[in-house]
N, CA and C atoms as an extended XYZ file, in Angstrom:
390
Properties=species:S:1:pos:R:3:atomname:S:1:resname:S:1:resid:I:1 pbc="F F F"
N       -49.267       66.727       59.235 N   UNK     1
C       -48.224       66.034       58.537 CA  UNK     1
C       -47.068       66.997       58.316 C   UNK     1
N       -45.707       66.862       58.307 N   UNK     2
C       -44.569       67.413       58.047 CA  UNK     2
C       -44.149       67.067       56.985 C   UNK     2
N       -43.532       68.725       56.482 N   UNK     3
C       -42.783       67.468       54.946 CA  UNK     3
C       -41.673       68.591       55.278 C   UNK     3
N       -40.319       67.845       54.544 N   UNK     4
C       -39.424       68.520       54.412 CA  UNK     4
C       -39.073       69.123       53.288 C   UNK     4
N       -38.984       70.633       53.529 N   UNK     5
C       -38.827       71.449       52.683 CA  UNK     5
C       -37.998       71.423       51.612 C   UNK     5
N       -36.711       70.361       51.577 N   UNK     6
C       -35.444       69.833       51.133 CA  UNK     6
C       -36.250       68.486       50.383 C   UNK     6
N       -37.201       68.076       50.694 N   UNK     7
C       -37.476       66.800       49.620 CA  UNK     7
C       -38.574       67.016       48.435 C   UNK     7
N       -38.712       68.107       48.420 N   UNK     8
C       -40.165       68.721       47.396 CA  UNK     8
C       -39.089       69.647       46.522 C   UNK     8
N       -38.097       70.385       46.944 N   UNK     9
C       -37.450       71.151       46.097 CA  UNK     9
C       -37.027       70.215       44.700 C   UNK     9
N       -37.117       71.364       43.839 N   UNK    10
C       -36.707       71.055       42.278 CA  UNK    10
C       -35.340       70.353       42.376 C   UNK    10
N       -34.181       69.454       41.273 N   UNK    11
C       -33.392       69.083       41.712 CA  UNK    11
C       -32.787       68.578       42.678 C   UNK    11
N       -33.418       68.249       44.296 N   UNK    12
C       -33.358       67.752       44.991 CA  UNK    12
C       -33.325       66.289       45.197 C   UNK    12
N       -32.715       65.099       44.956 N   UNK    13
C       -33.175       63.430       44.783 CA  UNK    13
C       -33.246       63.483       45.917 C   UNK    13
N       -34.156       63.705       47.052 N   UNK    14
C       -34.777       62.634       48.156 CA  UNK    14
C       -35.618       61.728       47.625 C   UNK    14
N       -36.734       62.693       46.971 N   UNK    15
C       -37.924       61.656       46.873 CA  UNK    15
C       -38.356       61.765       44.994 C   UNK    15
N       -37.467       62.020       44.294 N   UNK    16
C       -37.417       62.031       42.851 CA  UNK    16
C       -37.077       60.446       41.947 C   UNK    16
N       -37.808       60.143       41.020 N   UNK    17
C       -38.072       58.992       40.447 CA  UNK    17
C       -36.484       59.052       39.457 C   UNK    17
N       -35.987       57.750       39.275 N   UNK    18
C       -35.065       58.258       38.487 CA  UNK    18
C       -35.342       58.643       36.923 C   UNK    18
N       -34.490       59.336       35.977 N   UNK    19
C       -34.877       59.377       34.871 CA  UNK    19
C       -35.090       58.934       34.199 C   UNK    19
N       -36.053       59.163       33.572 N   UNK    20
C       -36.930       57.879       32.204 CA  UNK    20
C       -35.268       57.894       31.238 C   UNK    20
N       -35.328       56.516       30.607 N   UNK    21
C       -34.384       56.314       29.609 CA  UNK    21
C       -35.100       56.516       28.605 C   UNK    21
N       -34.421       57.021       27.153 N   UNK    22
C       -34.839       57.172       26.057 CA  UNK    22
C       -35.059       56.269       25.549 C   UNK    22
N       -36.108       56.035       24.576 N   UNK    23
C       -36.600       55.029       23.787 CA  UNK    23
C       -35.608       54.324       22.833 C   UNK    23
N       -35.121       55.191       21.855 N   UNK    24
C       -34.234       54.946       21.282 CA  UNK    24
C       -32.844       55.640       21.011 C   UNK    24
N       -31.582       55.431       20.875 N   UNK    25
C       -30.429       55.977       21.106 CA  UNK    25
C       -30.613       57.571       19.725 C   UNK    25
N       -29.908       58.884       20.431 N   UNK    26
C       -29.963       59.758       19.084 CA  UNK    26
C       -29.598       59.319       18.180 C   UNK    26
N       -29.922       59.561       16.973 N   UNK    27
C       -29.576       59.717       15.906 CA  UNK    27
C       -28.407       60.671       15.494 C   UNK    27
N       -27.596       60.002       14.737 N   UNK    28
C       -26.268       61.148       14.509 CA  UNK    28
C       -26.954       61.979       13.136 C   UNK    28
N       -26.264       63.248       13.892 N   UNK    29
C       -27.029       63.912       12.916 CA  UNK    29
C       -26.440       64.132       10.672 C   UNK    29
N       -25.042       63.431       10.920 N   UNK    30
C       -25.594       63.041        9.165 CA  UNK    30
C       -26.218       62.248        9.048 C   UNK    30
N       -26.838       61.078        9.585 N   UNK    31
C       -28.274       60.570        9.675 CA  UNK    31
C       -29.357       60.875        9.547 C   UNK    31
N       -29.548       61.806       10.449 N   UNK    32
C       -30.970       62.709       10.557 CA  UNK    32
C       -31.912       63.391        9.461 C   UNK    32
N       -32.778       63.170        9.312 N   UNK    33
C       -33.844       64.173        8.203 CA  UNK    33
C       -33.838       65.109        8.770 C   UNK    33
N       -33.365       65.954        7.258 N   UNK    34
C       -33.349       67.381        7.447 CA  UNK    34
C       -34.880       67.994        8.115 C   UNK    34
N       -34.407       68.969        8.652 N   UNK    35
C       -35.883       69.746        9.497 CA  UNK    35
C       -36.147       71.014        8.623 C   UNK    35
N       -36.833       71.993        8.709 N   UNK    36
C       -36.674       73.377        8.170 CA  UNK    36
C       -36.434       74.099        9.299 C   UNK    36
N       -35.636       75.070        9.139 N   UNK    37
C       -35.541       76.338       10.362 CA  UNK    37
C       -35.925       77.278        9.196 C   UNK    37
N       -36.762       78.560        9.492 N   UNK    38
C       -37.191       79.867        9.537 CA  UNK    38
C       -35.818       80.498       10.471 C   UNK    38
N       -34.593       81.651        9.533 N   UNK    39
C       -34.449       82.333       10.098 CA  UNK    39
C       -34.499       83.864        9.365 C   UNK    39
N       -34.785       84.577       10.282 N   UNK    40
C       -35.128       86.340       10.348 CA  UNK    40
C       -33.628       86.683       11.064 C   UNK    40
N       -33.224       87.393        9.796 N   UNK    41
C       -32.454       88.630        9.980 CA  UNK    41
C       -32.836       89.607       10.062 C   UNK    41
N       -31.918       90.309       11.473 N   UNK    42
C       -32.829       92.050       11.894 CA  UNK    42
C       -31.344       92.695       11.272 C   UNK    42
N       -31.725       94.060       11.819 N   UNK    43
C       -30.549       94.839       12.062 CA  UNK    43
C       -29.587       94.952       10.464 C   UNK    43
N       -28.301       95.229       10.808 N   UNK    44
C       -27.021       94.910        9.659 CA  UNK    44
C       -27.108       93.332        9.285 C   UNK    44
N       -27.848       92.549        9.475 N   UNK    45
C       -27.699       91.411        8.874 CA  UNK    45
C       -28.788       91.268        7.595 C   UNK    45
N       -29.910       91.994        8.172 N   UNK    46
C       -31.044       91.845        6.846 CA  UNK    46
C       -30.407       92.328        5.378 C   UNK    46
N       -29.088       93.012        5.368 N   UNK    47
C       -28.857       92.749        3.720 CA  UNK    47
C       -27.759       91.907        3.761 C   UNK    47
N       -27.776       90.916        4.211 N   UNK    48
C       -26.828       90.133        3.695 CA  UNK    48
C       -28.195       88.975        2.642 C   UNK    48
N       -28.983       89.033        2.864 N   UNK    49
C       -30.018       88.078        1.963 CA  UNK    49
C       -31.575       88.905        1.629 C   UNK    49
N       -31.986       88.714        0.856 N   UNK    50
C       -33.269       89.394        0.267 CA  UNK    50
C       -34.427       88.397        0.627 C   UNK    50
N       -34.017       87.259        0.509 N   UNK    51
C       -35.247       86.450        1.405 CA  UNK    51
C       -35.622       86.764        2.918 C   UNK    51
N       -37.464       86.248        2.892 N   UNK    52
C       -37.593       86.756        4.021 CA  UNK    52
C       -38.260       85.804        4.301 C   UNK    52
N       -38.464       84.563        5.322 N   UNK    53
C       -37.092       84.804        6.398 CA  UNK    53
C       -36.161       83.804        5.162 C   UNK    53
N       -35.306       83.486        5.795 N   UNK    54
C       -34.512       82.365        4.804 CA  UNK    54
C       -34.826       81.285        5.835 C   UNK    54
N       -34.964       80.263        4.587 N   UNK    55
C       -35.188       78.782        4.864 CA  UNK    55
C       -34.082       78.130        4.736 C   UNK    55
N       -33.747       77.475        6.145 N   UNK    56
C       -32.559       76.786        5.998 CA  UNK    56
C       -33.209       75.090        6.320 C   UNK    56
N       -32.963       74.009        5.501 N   UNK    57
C       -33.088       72.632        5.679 CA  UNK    57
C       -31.724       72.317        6.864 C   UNK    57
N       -31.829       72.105        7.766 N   UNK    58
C       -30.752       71.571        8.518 CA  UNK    58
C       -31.213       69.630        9.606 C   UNK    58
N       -30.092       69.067        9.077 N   UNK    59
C       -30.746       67.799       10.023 CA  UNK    59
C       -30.594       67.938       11.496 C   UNK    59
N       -31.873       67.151       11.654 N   UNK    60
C       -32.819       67.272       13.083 CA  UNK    60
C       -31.874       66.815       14.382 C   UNK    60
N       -31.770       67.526       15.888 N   UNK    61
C       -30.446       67.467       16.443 CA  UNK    61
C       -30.145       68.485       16.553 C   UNK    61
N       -29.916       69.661       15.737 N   UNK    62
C       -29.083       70.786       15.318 CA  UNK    62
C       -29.268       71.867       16.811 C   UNK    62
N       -27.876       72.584       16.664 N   UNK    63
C       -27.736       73.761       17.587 CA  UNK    63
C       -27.818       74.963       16.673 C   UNK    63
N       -27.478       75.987       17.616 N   UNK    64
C       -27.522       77.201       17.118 CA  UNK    64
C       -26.182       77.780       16.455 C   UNK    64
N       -25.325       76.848       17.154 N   UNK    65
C       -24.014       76.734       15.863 CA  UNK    65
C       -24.228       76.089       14.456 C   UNK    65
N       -24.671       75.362       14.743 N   UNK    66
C       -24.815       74.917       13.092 CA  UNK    66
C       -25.976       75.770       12.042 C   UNK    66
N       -26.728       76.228       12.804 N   UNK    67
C       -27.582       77.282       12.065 CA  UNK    67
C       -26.602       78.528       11.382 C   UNK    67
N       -25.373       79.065       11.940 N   UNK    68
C       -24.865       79.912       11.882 CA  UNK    68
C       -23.565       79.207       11.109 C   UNK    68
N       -23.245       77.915       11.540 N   UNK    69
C       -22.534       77.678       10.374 CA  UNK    69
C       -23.106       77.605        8.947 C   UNK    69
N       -24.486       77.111        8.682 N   UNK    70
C       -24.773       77.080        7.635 CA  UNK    70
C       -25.055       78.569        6.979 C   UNK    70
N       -25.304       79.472        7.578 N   UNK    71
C       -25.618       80.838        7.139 CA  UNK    71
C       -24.312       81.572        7.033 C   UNK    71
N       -23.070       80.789        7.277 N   UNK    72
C       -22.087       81.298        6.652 CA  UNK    72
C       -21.675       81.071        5.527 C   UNK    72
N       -21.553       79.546        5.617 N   UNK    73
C       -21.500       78.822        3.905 CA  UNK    73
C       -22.311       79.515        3.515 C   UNK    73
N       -23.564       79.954        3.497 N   UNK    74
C       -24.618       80.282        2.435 CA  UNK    74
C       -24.146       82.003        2.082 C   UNK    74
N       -23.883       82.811        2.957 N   UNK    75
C       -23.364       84.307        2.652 CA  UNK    75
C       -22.352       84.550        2.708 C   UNK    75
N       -21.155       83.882        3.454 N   UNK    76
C       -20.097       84.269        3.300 CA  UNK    76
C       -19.179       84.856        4.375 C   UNK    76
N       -18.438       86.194        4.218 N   UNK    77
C       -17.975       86.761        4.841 CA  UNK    77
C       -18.614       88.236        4.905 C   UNK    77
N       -19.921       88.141        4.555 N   UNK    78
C       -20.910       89.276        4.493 CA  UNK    78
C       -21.856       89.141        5.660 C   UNK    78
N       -21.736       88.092        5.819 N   UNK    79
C       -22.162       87.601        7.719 CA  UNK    79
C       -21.362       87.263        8.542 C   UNK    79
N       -20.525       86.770        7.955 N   UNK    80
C       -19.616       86.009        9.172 CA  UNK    80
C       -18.827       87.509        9.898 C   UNK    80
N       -18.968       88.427        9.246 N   UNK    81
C       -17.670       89.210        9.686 CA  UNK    81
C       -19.121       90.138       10.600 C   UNK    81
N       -20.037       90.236       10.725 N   UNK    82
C       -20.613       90.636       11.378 CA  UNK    82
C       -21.445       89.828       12.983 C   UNK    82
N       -20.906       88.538       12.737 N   UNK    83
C       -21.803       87.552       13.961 CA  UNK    83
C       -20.396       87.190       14.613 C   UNK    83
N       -18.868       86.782       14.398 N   UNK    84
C       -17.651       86.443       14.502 CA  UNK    84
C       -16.684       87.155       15.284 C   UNK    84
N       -15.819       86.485       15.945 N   UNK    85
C       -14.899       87.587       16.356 CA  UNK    85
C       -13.714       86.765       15.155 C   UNK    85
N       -12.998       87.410       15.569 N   UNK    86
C       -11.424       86.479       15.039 CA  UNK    86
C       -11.308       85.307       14.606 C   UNK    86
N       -11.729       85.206       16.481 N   UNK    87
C       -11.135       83.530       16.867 CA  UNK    87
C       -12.655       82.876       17.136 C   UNK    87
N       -13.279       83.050       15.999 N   UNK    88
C       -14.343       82.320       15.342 CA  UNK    88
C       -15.898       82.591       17.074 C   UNK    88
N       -15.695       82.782       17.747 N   UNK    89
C       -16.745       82.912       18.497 CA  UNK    89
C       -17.547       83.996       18.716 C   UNK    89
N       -19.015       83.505       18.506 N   UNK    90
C       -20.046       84.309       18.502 CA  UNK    90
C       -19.988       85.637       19.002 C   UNK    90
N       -19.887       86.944       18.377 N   UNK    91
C       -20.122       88.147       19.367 CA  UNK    91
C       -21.050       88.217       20.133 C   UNK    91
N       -20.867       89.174       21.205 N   UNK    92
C       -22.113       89.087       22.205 CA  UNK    92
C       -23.156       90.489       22.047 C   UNK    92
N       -22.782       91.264       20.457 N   UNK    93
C       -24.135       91.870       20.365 CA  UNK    93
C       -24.894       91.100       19.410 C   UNK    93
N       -24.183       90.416       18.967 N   UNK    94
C       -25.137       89.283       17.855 CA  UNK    94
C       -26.057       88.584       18.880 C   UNK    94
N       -27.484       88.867       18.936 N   UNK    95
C       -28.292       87.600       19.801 CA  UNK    95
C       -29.131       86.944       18.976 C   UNK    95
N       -29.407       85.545       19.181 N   UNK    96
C       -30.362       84.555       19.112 CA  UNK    96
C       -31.346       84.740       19.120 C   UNK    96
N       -32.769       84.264       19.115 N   UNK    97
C       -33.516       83.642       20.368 CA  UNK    97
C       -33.790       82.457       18.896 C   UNK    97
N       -34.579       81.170       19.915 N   UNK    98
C       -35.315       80.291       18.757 CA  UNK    98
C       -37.070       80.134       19.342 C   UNK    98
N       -37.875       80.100       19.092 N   UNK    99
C       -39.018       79.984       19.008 CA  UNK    99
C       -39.676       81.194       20.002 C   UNK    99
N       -38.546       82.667       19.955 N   UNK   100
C       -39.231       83.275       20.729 CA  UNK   100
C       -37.938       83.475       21.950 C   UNK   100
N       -37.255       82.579       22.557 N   UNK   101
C       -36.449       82.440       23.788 CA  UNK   101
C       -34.838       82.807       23.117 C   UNK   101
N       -34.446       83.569       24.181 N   UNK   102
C       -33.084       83.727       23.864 CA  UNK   102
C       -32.071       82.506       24.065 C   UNK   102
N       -31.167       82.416       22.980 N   UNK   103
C       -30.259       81.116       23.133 CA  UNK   103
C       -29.230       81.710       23.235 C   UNK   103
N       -28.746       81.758       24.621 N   UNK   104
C       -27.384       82.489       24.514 CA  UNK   104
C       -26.258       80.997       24.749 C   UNK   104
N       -26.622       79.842       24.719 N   UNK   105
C       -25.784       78.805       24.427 CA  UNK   105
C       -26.288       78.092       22.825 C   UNK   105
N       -24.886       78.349       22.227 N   UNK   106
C       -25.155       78.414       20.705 CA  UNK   106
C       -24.908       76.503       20.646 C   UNK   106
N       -24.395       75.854       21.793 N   UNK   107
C       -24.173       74.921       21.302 CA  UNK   107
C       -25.220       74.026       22.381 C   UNK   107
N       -26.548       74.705       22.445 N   UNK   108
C       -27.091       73.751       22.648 CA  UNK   108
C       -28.289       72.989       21.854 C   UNK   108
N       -28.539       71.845       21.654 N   UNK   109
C       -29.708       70.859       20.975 CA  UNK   109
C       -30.983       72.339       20.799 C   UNK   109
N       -31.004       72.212       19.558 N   UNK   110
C       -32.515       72.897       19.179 CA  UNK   110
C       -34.065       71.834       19.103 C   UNK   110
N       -35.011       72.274       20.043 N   UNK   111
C       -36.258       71.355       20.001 CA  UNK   111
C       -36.904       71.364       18.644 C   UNK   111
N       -36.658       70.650       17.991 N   UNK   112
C       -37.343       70.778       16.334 CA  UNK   112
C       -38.914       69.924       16.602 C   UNK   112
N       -39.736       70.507       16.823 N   UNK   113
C       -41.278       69.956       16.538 CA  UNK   113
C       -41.805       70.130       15.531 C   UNK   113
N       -43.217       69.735       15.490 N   UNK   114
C       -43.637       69.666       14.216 CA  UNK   114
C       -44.043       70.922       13.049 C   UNK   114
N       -43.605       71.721       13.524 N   UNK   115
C       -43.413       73.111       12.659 CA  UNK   115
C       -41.941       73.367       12.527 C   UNK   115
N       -41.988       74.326       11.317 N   UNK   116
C       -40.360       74.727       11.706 CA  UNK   116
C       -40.164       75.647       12.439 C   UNK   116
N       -38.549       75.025       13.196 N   UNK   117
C       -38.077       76.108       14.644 CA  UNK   117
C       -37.964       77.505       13.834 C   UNK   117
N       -38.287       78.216       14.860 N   UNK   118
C       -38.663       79.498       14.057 CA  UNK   118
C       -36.880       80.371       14.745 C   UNK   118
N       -35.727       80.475       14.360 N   UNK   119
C       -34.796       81.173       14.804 CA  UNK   119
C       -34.780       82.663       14.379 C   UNK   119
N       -34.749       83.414       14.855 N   UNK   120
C       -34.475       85.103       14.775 CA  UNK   120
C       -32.820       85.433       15.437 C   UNK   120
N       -32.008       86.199       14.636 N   UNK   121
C       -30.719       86.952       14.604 CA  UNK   121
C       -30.700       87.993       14.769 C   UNK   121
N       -30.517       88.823       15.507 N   UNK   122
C       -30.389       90.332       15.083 CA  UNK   122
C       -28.961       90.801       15.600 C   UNK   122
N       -28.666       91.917       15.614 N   UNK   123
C       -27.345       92.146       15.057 CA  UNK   123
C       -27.526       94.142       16.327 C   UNK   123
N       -27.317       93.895       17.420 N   UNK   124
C       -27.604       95.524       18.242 CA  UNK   124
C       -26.288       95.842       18.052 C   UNK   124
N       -26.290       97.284       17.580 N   UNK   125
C       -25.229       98.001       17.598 CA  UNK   125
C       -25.591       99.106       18.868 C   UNK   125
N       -24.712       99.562       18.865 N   UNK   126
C       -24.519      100.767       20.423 CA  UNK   126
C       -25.534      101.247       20.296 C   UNK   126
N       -26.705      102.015       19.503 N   UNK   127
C       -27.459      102.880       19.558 CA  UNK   127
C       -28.676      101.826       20.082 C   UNK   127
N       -28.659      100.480       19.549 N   UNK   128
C       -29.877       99.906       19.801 CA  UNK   128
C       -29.385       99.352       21.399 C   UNK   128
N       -28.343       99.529       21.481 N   UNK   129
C       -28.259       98.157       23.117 CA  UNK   129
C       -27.228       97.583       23.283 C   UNK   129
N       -26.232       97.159       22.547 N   UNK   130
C       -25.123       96.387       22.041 CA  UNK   130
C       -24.123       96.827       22.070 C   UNK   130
């Protein structure tokens, strides 16, 4: 039997089913029940809060921008001036990850399951990597 190498590949629609539709339309997220995120501050960020990790309630939906917006409202300019440039976008020694994986797209959908997403921040300066 022959198969073509072009119809088994990933992303390929030769022989791919189309996509399941969602059950029900998202939910906007001032709608949404709040979720919990777990986040851990490393580095220059661990004194901006004495909790460990801090618990943030955020509704379900949420990116990694809104995690960071809310951890600004909550500290201020005692974080913001360390995760921020200027013109408000994420530095690139500030990294992410959420459940373990690096999120270097802050604006994408966080998988909230039935635990809370566990997000980690840390903050590399030159000596560590950054």
């Amino acid at each position: 039997m022959n198969v073509r190498w072009d119809a088994v590949v990933v992303d390929n629609h030769f022989w791919t089913e189309p996509p399941p539709r969602a059950a029900h339309p998202a939910a906007k997220k001032e709608d949404a029940a709040p979720v919990p995120v777990k986040v851990w501050l490393y580095g220059n960020l661990a004194s901006v809060s004495e909790e460990r990790p801090v618990v943030l309630q955020i509704p379900q939906g949420f990116t990694v921008a809104d995690v960071l917006a809310e951890l600004t409202r909550r500290y201020g300019e005692a974080f913001s001036e360390h995760v921020f440039t200027a013109d408000g976008k994420k530095i690139r020694q500030c990294r992410v990850f959420v459940d373990g994986l690096p999120a270097d797209d802050v604006d994408a959908p966080v998988h909230a399951g039935p635990t809370p997403a566990l997000v980690e921040i840390i903050l590399l300066t030159a000596i560590e990597g950054g």
